[in-house]
PDB file of N, CA, C and O in Angstrom:
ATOM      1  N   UNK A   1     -10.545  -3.563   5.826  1.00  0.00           N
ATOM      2  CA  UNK A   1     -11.053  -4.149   7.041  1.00  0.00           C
ATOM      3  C   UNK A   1      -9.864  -4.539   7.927  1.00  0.00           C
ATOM      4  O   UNK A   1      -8.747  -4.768   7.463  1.00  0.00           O
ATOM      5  N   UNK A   2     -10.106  -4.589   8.958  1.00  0.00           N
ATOM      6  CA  UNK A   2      -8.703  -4.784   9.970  1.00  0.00           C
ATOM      7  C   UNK A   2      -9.260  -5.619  11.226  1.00  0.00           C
ATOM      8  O   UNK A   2     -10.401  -5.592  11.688  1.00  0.00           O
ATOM      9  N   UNK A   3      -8.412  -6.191  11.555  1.00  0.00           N
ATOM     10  CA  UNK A   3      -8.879  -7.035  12.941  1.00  0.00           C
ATOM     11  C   UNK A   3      -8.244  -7.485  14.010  1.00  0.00           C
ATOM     12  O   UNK A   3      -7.202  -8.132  13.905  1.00  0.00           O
ATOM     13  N   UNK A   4      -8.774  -7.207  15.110  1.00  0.00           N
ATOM     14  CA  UNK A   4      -8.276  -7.169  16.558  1.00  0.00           C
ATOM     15  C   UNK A   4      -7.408  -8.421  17.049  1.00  0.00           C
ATOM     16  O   UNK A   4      -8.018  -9.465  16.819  1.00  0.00           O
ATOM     17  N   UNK A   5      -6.114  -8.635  17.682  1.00  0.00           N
ATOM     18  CA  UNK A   5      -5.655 -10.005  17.603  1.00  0.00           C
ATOM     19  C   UNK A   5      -4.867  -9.819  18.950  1.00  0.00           C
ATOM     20  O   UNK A   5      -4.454  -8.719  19.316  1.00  0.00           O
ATOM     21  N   UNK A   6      -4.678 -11.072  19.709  1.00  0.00           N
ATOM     22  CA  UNK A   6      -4.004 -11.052  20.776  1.00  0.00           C
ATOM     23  C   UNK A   6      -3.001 -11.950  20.566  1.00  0.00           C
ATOM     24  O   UNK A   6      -3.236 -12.945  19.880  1.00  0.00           O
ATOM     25  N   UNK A   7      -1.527 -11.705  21.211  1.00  0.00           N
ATOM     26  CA  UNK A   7      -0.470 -12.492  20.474  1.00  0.00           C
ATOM     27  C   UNK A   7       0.350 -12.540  21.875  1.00  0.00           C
ATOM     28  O   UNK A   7       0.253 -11.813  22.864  1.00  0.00           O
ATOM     29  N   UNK A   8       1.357 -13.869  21.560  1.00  0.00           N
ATOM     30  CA  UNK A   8       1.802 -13.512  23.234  1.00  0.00           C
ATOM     31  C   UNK A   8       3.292 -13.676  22.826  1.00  0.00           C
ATOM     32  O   UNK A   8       3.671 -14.815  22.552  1.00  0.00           O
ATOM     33  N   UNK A   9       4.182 -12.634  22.758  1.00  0.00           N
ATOM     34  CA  UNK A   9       5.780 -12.703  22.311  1.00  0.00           C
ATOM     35  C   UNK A   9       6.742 -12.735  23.534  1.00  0.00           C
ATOM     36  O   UNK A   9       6.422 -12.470  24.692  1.00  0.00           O
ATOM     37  N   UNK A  10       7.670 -13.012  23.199  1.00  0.00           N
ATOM     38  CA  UNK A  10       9.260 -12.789  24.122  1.00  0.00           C
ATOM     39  C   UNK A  10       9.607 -11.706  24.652  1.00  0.00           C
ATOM     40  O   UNK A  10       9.332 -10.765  23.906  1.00  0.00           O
ATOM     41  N   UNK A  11      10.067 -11.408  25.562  1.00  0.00           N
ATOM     42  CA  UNK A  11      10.118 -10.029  26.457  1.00  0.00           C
ATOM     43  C   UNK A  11      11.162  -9.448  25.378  1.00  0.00           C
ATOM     44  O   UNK A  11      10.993  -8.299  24.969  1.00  0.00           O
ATOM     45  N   UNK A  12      12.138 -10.150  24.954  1.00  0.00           N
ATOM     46  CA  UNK A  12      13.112  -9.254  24.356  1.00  0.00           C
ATOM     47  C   UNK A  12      12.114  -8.588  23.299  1.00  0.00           C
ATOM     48  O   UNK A  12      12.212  -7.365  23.197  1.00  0.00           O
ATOM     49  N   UNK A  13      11.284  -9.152  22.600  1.00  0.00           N
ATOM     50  CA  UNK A  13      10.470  -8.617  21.327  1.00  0.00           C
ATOM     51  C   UNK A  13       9.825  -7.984  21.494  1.00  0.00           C
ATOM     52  O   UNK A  13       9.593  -7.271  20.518  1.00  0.00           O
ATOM     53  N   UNK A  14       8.774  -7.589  23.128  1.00  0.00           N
ATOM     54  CA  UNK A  14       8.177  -6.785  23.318  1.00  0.00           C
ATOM     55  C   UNK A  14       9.282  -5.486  23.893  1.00  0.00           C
ATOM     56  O   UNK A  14       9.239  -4.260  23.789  1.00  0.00           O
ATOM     57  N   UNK A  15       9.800  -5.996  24.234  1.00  0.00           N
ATOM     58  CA  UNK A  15      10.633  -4.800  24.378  1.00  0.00           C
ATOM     59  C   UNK A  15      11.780  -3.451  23.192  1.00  0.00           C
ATOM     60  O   UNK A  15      12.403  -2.413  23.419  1.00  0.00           O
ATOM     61  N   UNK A  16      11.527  -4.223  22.101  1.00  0.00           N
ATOM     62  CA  UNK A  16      11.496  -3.837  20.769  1.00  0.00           C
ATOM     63  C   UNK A  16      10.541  -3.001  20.479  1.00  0.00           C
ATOM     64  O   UNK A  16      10.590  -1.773  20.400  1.00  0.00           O
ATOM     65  N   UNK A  17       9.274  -4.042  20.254  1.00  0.00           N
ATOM     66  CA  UNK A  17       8.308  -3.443  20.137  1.00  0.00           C
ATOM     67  C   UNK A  17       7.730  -1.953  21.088  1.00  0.00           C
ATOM     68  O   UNK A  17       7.015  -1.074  20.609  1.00  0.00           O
ATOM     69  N   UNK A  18       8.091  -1.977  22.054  1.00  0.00           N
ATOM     70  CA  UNK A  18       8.172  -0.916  23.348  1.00  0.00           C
ATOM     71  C   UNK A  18       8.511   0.550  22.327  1.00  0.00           C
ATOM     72  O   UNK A  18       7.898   1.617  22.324  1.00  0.00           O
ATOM     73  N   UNK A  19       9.532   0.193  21.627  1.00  0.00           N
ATOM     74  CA  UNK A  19      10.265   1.635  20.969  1.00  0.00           C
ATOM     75  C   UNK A  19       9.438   2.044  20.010  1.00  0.00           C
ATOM     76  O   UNK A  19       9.646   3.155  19.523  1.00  0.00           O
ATOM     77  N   UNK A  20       8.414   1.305  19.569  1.00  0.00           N
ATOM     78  CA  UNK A  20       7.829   1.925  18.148  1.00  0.00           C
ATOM     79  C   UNK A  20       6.349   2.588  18.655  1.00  0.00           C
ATOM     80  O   UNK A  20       5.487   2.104  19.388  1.00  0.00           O
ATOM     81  N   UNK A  21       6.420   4.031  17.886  1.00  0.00           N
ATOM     82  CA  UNK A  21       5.075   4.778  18.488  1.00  0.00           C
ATOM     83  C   UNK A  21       3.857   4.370  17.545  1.00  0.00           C
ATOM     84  O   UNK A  21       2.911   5.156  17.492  1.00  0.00           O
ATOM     85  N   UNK A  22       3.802   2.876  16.596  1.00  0.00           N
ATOM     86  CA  UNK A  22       2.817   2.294  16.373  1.00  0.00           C
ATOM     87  C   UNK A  22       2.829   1.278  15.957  1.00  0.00           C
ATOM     88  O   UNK A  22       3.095   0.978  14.794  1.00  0.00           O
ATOM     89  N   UNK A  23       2.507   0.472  16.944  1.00  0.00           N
ATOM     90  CA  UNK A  23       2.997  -1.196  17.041  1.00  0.00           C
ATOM     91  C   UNK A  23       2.264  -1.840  15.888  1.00  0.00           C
ATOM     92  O   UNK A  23       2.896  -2.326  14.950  1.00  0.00           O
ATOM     93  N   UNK A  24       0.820  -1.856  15.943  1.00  0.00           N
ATOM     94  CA  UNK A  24       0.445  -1.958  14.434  1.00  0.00           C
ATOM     95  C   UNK A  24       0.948  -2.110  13.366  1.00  0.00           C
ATOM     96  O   UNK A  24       1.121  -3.156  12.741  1.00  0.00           O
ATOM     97  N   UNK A  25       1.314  -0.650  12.998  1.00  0.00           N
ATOM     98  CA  UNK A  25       1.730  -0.386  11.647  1.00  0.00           C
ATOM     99  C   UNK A  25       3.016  -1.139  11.623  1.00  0.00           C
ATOM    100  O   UNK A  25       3.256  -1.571  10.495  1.00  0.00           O
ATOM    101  N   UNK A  26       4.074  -1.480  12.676  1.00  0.00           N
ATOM    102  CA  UNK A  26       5.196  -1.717  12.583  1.00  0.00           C
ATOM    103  C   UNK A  26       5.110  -3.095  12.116  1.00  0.00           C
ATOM    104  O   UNK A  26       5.560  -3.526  11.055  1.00  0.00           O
ATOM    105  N   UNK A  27       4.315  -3.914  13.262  1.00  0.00           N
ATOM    106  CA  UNK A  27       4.163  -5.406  12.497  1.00  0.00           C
ATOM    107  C   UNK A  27       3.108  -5.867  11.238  1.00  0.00           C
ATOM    108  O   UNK A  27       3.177  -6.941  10.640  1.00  0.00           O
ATOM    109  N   UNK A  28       2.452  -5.151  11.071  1.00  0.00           N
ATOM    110  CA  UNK A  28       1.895  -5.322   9.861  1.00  0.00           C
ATOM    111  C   UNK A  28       3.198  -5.116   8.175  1.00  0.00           C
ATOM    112  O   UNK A  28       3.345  -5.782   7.151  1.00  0.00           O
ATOM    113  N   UNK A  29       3.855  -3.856   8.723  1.00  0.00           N
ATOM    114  CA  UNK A  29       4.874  -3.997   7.269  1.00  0.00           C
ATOM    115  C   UNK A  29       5.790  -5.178   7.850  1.00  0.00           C
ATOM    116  O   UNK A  29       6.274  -6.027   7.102  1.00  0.00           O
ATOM    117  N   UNK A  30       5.927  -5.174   8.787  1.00  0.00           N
ATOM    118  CA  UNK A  30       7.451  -6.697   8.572  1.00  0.00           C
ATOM    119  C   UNK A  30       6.725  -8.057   8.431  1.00  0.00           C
ATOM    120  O   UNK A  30       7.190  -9.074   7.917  1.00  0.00           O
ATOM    121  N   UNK A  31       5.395  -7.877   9.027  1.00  0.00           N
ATOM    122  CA  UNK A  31       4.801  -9.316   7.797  1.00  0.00           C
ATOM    123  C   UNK A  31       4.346  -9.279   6.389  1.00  0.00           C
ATOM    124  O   UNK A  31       3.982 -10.259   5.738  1.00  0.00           O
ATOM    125  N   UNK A  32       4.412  -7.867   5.923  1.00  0.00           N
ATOM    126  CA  UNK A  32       4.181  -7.955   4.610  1.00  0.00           C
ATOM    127  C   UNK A  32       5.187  -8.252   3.779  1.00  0.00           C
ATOM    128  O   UNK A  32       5.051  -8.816   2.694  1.00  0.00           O
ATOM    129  N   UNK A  33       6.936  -7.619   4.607  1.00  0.00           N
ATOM    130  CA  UNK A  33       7.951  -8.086   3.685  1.00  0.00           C
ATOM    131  C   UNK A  33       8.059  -9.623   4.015  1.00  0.00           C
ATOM    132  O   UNK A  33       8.951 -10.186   3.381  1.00  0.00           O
ATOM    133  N   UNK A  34       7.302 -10.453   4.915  1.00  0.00           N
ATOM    134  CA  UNK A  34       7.958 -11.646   4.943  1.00  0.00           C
ATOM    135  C   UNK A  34       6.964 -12.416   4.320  1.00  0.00           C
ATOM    136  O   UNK A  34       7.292 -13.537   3.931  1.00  0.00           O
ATOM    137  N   UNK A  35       5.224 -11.832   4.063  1.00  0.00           N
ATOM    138  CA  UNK A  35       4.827 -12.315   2.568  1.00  0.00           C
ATOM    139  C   UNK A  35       5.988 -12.385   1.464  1.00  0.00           C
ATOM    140  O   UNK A  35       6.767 -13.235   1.033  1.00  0.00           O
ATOM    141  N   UNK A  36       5.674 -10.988   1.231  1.00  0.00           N
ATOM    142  CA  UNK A  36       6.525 -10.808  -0.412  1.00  0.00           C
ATOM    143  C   UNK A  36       8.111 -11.610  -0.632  1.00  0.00           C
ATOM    144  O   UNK A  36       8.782 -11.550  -1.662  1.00  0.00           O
ATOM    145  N   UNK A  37       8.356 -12.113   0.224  1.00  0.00           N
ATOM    146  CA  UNK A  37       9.532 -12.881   0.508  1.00  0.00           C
ATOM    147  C   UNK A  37       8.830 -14.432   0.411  1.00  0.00           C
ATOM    148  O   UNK A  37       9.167 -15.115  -0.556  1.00  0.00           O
ATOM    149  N   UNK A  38       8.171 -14.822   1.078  1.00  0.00           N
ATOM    150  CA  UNK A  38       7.295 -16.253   0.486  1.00  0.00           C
ATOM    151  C   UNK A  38       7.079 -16.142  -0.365  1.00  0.00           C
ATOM    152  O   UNK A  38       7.508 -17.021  -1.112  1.00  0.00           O
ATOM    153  N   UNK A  39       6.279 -15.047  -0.988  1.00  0.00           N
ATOM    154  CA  UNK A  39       5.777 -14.914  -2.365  1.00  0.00           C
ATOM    155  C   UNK A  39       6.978 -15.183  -3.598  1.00  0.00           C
ATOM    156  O   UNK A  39       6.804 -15.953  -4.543  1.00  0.00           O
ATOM    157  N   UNK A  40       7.873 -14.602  -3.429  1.00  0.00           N
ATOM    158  CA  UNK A  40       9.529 -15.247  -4.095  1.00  0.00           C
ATOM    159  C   UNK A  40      10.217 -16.257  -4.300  1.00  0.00           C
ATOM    160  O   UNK A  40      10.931 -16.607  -5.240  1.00  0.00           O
ATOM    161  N   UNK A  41       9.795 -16.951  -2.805  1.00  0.00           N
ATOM    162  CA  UNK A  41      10.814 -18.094  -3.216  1.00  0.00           C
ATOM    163  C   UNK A  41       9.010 -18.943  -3.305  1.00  0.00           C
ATOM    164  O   UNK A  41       9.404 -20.101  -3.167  1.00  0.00           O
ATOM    165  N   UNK A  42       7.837 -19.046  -3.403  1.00  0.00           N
ATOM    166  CA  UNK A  42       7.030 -19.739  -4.152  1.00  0.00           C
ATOM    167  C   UNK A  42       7.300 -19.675  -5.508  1.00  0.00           C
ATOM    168  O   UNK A  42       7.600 -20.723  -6.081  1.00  0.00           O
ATOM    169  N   UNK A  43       7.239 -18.477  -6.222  1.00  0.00           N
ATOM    170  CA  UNK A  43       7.374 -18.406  -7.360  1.00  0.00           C
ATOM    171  C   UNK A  43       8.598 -18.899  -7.469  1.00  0.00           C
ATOM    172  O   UNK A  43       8.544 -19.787  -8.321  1.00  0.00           O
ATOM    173  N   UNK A  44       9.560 -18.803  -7.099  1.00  0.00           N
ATOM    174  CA  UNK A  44      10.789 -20.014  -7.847  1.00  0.00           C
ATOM    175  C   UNK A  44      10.799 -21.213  -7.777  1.00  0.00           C
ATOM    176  O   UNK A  44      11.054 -21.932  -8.742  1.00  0.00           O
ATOM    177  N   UNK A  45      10.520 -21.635  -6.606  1.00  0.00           N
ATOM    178  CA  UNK A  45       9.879 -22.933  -6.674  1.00  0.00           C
ATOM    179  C   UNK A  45       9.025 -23.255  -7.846  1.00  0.00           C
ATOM    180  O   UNK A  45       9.312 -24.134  -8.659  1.00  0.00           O
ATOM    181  N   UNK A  46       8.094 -22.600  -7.894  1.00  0.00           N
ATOM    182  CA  UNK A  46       7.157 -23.200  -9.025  1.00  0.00           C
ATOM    183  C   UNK A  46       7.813 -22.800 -10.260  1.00  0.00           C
ATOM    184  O   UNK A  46       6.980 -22.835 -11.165  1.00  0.00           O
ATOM    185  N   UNK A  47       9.000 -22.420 -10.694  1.00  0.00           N
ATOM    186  CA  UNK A  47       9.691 -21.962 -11.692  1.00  0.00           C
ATOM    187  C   UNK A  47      11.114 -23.252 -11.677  1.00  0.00           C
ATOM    188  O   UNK A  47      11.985 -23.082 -12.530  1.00  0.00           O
ATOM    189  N   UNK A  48      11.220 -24.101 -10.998  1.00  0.00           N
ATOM    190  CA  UNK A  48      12.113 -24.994 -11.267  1.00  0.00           C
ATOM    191  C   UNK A  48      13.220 -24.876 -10.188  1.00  0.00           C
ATOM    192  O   UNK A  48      13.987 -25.830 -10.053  1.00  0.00           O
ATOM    193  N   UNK A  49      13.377 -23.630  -9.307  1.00  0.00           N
ATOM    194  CA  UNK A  49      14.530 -23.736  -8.836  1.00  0.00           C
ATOM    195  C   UNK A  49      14.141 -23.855  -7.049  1.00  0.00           C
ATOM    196  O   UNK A  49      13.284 -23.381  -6.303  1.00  0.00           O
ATOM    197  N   UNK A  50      15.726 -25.088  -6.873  1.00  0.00           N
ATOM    198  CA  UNK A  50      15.209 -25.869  -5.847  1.00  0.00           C
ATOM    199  C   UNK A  50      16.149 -25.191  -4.682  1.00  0.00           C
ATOM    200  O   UNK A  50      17.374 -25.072  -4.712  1.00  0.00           O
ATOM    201  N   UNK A  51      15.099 -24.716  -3.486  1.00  0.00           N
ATOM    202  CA  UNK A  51      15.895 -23.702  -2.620  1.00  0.00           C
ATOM    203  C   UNK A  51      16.183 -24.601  -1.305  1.00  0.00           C
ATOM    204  O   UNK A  51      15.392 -25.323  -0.699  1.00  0.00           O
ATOM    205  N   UNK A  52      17.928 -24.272  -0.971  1.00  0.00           N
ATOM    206  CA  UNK A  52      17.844 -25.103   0.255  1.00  0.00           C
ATOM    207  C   UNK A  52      18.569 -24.087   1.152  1.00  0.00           C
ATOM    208  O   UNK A  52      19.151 -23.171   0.571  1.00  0.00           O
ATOM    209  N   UNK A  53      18.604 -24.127   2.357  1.00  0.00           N
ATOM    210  CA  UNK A  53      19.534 -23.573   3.006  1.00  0.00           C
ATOM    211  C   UNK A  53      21.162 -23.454   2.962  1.00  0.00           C
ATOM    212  O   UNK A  53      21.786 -22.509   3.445  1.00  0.00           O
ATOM    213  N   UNK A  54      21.694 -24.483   2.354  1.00  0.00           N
ATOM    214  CA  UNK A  54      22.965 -24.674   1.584  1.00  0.00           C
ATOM    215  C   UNK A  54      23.036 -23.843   0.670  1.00  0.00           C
ATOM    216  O   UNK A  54      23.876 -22.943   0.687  1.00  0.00           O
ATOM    217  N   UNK A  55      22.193 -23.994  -0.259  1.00  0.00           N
ATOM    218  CA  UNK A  55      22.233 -22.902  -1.400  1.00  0.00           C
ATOM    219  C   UNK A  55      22.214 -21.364  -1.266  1.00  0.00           C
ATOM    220  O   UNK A  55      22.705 -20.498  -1.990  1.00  0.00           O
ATOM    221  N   UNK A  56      21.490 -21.282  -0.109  1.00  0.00           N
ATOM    222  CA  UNK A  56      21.157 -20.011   0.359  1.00  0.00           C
ATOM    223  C   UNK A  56      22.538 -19.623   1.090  1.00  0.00           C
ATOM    224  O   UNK A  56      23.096 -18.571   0.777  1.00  0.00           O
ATOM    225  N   UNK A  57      22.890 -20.171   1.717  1.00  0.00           N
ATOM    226  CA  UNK A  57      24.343 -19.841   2.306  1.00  0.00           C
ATOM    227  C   UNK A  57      25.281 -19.734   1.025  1.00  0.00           C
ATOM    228  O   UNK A  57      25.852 -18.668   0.797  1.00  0.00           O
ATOM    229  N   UNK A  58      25.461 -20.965   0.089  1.00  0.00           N
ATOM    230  CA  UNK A  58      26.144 -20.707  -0.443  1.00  0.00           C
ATOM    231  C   UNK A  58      26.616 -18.873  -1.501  1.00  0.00           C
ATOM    232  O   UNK A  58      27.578 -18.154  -1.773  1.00  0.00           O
ATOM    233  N   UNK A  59      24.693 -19.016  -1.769  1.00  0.00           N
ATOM    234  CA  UNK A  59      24.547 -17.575  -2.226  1.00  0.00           C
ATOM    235  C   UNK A  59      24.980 -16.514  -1.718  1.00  0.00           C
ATOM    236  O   UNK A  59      25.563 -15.719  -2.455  1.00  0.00           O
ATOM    237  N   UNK A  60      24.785 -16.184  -0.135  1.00  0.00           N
ATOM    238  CA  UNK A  60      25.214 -15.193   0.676  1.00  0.00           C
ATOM    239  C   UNK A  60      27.079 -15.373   0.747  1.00  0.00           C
ATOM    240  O   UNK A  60      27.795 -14.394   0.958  1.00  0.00           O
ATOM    241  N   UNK A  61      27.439 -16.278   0.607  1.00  0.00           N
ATOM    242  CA  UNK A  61      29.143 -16.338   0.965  1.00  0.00           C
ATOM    243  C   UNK A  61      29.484 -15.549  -0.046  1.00  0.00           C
ATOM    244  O   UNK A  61      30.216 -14.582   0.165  1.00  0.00           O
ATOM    245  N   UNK A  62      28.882 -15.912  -1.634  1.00  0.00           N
ATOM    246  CA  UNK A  62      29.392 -15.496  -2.982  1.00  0.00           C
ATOM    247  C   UNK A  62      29.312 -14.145  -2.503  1.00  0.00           C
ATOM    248  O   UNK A  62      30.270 -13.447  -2.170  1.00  0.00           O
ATOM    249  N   UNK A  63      27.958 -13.791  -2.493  1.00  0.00           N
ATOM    250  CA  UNK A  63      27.800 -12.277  -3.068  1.00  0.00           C
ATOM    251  C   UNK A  63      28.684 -11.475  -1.451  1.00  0.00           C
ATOM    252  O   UNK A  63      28.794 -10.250  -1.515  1.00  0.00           O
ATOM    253  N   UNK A  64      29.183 -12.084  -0.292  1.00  0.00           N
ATOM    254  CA  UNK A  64      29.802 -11.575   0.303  1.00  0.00           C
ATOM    255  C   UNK A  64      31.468 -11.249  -0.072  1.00  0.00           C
ATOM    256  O   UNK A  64      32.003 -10.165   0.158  1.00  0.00           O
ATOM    257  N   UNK A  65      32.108 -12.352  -0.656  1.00  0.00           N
ATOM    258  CA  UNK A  65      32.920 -12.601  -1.311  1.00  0.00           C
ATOM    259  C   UNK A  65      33.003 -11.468  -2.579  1.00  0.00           C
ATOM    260  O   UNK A  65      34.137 -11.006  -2.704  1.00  0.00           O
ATOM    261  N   UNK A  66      32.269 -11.084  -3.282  1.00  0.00           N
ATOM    262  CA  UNK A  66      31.946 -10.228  -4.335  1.00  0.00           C
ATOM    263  C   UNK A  66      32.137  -8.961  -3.400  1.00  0.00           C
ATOM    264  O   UNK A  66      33.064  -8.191  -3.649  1.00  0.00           O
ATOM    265  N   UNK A  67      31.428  -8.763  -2.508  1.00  0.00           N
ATOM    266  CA  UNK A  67      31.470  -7.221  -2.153  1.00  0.00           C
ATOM    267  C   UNK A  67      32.511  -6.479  -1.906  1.00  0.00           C
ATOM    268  O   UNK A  67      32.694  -5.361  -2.388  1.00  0.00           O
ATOM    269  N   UNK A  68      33.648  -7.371  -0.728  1.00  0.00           N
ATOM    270  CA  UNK A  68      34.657  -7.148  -0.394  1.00  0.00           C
ATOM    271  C   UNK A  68      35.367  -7.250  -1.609  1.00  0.00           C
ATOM    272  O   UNK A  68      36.152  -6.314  -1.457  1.00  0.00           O
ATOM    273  N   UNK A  69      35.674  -7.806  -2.863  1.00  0.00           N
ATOM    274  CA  UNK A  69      36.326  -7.631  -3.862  1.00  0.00           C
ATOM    275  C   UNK A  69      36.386  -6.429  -4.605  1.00  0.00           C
ATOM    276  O   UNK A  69      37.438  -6.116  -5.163  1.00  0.00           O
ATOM    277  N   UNK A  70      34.998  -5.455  -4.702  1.00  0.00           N
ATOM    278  CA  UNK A  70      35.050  -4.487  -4.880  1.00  0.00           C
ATOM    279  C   UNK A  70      35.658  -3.251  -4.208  1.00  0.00           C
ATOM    280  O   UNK A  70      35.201  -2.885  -3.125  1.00  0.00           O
ATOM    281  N   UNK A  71      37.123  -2.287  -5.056  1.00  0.00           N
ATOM    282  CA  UNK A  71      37.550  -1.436  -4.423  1.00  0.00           C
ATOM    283  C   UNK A  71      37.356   0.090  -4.148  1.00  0.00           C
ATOM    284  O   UNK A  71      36.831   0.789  -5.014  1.00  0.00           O
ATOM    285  N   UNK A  72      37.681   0.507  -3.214  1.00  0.00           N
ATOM    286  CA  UNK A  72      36.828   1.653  -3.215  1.00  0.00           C
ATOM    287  C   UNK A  72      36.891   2.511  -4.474  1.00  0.00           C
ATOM    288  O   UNK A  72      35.982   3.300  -4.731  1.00  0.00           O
ATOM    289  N   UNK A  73      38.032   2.354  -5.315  1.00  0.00           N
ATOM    290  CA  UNK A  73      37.998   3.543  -6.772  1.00  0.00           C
ATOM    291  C   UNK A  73      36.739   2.913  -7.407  1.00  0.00           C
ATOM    292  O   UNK A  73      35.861   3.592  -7.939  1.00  0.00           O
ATOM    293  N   UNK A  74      36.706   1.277  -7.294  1.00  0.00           N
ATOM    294  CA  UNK A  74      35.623   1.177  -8.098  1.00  0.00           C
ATOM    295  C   UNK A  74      33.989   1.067  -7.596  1.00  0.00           C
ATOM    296  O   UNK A  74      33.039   0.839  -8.346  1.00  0.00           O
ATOM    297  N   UNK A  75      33.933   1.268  -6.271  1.00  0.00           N
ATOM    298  CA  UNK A  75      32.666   1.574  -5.522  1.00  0.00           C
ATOM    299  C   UNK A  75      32.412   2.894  -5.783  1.00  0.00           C
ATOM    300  O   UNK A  75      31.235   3.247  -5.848  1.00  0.00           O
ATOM    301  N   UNK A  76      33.714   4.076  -6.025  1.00  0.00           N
ATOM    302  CA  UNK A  76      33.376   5.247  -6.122  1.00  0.00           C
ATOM    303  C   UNK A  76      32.429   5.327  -7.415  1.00  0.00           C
ATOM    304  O   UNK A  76      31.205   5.393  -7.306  1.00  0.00           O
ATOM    305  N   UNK A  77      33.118   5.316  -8.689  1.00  0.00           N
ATOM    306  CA  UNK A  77      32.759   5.034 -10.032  1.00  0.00           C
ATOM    307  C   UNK A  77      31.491   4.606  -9.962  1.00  0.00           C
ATOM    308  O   UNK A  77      30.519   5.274 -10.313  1.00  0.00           O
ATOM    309  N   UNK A  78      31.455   3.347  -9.454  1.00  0.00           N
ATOM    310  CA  UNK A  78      29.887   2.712  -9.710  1.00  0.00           C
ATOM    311  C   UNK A  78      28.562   3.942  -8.816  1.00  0.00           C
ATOM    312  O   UNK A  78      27.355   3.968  -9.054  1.00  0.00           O
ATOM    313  N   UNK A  79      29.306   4.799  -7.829  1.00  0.00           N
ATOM    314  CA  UNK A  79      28.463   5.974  -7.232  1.00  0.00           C
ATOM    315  C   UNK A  79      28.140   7.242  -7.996  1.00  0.00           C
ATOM    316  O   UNK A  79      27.132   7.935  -7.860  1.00  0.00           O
ATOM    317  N   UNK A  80      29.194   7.440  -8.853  1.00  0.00           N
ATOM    318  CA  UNK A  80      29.288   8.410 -10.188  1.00  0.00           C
ATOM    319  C   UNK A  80      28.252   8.544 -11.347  1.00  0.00           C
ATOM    320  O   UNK A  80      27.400   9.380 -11.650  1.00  0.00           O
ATOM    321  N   UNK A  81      28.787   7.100 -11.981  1.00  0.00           N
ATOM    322  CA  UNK A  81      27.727   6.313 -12.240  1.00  0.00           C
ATOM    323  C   UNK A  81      26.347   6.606 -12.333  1.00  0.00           C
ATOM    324  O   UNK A  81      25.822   7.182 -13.285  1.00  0.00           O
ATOM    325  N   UNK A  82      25.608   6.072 -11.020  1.00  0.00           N
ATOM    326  CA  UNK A  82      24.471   5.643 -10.705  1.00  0.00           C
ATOM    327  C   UNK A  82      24.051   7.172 -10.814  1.00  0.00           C
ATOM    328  O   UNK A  82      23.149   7.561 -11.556  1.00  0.00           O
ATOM    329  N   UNK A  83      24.835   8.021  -9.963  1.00  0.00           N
ATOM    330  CA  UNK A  83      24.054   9.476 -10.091  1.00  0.00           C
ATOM    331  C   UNK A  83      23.727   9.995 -11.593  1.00  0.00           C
ATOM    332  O   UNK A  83      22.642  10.131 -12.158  1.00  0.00           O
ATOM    333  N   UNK A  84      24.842  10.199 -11.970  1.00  0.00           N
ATOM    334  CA  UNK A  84      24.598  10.538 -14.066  1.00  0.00           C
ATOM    335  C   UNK A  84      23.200   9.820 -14.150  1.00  0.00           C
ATOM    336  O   UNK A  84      22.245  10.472 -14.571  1.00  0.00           O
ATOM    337  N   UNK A  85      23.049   8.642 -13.809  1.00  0.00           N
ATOM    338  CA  UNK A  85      21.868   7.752 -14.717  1.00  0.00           C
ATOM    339  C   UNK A  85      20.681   8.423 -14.081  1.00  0.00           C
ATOM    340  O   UNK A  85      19.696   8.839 -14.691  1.00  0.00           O
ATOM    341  N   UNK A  86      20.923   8.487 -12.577  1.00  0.00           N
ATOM    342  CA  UNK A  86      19.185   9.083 -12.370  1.00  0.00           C
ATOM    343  C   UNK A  86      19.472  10.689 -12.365  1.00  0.00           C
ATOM    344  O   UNK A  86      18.844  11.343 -11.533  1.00  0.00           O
ATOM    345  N   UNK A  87      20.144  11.198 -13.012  1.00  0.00           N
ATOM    346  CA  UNK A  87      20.106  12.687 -13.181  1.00  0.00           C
ATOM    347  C   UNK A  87      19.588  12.598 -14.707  1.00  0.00           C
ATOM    348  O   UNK A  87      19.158  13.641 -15.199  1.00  0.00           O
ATOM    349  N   UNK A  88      19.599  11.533 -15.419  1.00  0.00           N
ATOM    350  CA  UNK A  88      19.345  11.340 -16.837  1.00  0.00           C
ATOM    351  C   UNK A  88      20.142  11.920 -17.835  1.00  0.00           C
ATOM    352  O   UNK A  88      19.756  12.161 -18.979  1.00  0.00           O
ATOM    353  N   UNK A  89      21.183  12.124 -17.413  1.00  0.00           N
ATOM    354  CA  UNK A  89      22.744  12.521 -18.171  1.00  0.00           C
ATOM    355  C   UNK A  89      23.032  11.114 -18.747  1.00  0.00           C
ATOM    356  O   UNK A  89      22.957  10.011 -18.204  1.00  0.00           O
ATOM    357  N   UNK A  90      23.449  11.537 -20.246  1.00  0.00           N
ATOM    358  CA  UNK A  90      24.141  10.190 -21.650  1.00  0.00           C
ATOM    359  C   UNK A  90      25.446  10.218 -20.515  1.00  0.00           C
ATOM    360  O   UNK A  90      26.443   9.521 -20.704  1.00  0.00           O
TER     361      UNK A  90
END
């Protein structure tokens, strides 16, 4: 079932929206990833862990910090890697 809705956005957003040849479909999946994204941090919440925006930054610095640590011989490898595994090569 589906239903008709009138919404009133920001020119910059409609003008986004302008580019997509089905506005629909477009905002229907980016509110579904921003369910399944509530749906995540509910379930951690209700799992003990306490989410703040600090934490969340802090998280993003790490794993930014992590990325750039990785060098390209070993970004290559980990690309090597990954292929063998989904080619299903030991």
């Amino acid at each position: 079932m589906t239903r008709k809705i009138a919404i009133s956005i920001p020119d910059d957003v409609a003008a986004r929206l302008d580019r997509e040849p089905n506005i629909s479909a477009f905002i229907t999946e980016s509110l579904r990833i921003r369910m399944a994204a509530e749906n995540v941090r509910n379930a951690m919440a209700a799992a003990g862990f306490e989410l703040t925006d600090e934490g969340r930054a802090r998280a993003a610095n790490d794993l930014d910090t992590l990325n750039a640590s990785v060098s390209p011989e070993l970004r290559s490898q980990a690309v090597a890697l990954r292929a063998r595994i989904k080619g299903g090569r030991p």
